[in-house]
Each structure stands twice: as structure tokens, then as C-alpha cells.
C-alpha positions as CSV (number, residue, x, y, z in Angstrom):
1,X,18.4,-20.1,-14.1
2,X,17.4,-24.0,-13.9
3,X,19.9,-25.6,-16.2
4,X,23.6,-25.3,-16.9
5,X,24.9,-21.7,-18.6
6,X,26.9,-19.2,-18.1
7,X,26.4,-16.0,-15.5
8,X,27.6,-12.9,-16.3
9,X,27.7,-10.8,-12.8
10,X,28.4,-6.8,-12.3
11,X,30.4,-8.3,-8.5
12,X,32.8,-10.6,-8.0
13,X,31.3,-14.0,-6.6
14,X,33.0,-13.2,-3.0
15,X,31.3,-10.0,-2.7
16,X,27.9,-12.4,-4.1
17,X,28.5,-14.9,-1.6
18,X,29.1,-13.0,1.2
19,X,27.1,-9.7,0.7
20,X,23.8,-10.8,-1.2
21,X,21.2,-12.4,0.9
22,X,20.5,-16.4,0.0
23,X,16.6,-14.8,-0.5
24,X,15.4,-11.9,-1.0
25,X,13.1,-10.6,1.9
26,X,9.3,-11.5,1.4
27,X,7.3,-8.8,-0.5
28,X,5.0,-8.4,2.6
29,X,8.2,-7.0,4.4
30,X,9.0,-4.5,1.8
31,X,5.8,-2.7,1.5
32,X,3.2,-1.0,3.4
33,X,0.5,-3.1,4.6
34,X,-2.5,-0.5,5.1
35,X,-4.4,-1.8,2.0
36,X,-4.1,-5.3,3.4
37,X,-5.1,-4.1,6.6
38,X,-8.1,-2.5,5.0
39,X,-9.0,-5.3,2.6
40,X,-8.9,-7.7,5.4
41,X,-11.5,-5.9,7.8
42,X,-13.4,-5.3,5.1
43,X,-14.0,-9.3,4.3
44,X,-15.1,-9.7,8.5
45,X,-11.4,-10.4,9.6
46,X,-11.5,-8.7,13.3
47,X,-7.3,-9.7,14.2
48,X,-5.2,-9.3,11.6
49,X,-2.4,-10.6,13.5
50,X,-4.2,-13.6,14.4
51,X,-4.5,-14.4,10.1
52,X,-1.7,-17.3,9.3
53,X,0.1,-15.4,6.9
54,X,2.9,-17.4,5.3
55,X,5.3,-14.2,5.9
56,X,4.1,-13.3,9.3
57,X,3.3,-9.0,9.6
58,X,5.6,-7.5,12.0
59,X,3.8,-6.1,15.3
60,X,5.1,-2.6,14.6
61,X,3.9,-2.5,10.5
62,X,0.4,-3.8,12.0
63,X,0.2,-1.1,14.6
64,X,1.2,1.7,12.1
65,X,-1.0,0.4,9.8
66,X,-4.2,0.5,12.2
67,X,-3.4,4.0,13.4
68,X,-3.2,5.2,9.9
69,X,-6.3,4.1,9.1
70,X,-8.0,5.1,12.3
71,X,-6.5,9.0,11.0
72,X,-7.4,8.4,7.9
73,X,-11.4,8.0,9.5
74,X,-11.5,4.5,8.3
75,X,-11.3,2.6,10.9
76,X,-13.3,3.4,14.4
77,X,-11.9,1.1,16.9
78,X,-11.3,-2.3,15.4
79,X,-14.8,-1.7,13.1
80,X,-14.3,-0.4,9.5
81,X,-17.0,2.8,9.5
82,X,-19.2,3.1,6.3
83,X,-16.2,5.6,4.7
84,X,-13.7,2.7,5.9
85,X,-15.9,0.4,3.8
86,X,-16.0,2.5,0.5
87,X,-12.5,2.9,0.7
88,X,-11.7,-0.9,0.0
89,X,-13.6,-0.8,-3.2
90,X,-11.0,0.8,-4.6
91,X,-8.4,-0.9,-6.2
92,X,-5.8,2.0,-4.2
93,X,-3.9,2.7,-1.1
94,X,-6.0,4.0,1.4
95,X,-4.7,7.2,1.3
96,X,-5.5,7.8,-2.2
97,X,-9.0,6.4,-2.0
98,X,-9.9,8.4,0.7
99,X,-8.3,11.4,-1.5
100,X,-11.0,10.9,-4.1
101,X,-13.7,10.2,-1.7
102,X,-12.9,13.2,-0.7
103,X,-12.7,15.3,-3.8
104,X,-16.1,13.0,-4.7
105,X,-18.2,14.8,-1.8
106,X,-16.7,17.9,-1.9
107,X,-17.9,18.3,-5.5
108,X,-21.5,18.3,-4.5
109,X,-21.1,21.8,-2.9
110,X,-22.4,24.9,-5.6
111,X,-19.4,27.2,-5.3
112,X,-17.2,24.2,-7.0
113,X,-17.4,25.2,-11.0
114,X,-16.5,22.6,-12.8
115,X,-16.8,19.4,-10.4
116,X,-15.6,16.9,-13.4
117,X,-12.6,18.5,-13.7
118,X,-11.8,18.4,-10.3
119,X,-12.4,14.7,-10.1
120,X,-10.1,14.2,-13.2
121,X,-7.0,16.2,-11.4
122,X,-7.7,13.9,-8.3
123,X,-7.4,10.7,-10.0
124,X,-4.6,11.9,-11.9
125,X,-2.4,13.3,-8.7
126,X,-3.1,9.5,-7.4
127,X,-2.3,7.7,-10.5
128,X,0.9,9.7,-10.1
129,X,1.1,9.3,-6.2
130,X,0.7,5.3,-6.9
131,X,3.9,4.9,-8.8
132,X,7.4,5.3,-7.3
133,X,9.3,8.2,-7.8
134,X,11.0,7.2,-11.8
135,X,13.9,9.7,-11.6
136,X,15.2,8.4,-7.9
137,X,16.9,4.6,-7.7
138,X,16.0,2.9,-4.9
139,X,18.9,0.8,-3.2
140,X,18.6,-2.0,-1.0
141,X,20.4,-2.6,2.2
């Protein structure tokens, strides 16, 4: 890419120079920003909008990150609660964290037979859940 060669494309250079992008977008504008969000309350940060990202968040991704986490019981307000706090232990999205914090206190209950198990299929479905879909391509603009 840095020194002379030869480039072998699938498009002809007017379709490359007129209907690629000079750079790609910034990876904080392509994905979900709810486990920020949550890692970022959780280290004391009270505006997350305020933080000098080099990307800045868009408003809107902010916002609907917030409100999913204020559903998701994690956030009260602008305070992470105490399930808001265990949820960014996990290495996750927030949704499946709070999935197997779920499944986690659910387990203690008697009627549940074999609680391991449970467990297992939990952090299995969100192993699963944290991948894209393999059988769709994604495509870009």
C-alpha cells in the first residue's frame, strides 16, 4: 500500500474515484455506542457528550444509547444503579450482560432443575447474539 506496485481492482478507477469515499467512516459511527456509554459511567464520567472524542458521538446515537440503558434498568437518571454497575464487568453489550445477569438470579429460585445448564445455554445464545449474522453480507452505502 506504501510503495510502488501494482493494484488489481473488481471497479473501474472512475467508479473508484467517484463512488468510494476518500475514508472510510470512523468506527464509532458504524456501531452502537451503548457499551461505551456504559463503560464510561461506570469510570465516573457524568456527560458523555462533554468527553473529547476524536470522532465526536452523534446527539441522536447518545440519546438512544441512554434510553436503552435506562430500559435495560441500568441506568437511573444519569446514575449507573448497582445492576448498571455489574453489567460493565462484562466484557459484552449491555443487552447480553444483562441477559445473563438475568439467567444468573433467576437460577437461585428451587423450581429451576438444573441451573448450570441454564447458565451454559445463556452464554451460548450471547456468544451467538455477539457475532454478525455469517450467512447475510452486509453492504455499505
Amino acid at each position: 500500500r506504501t510503495a510502488a506496485g501494482h493494484c488489481y481492482r473488481l471497479y473501474s478507477s472512475a467508479a473508484f474515484n467517484n463512488e468510494f469515499p476518500e475514508f472510510s467512516p470512523a468506527e464509532v459511527e458504524k456501531v452502537p455506542v451503548h457499551g461505551v456509554v456504559l463503560l464510561m459511567k461506570s469510570m465516573g464520567i457524568k456527560k458523555v457528550a462533554n468527553f473529547p472524542f476524536p470522532t465526536p458521538l452523534k446527539a441522536a446515537s447518545l440519546l438512544e444509547a441512554e434510553n436503552c440503558l435506562r430500559a435495560l434498568e441500568a441506568l437511573d437518571k444519569d446514575e449507573l444503579t448497582l445492576l448498571g454497575k455489574t453489567m460493565a464487568h462484562y466484557p459484552l453489550s449491555p443487552r447480553h450482560s444483562r441477559m445473563i445477569l438475568t439467567v444468573i438470579k433467576n437460577t437461585r429460585y428451587k423450581h429451576i432443575r438444573n441451573p448450570s445448564l441454564l447458565l451454559a445455554y445463556a452464554v451460548a445464545a450471547a456468544a451467538a447474539l455477539s457475532l454478525p449474522n455469517p450467512f447475510v453480507m452486509q453492504y455499505e452505502g
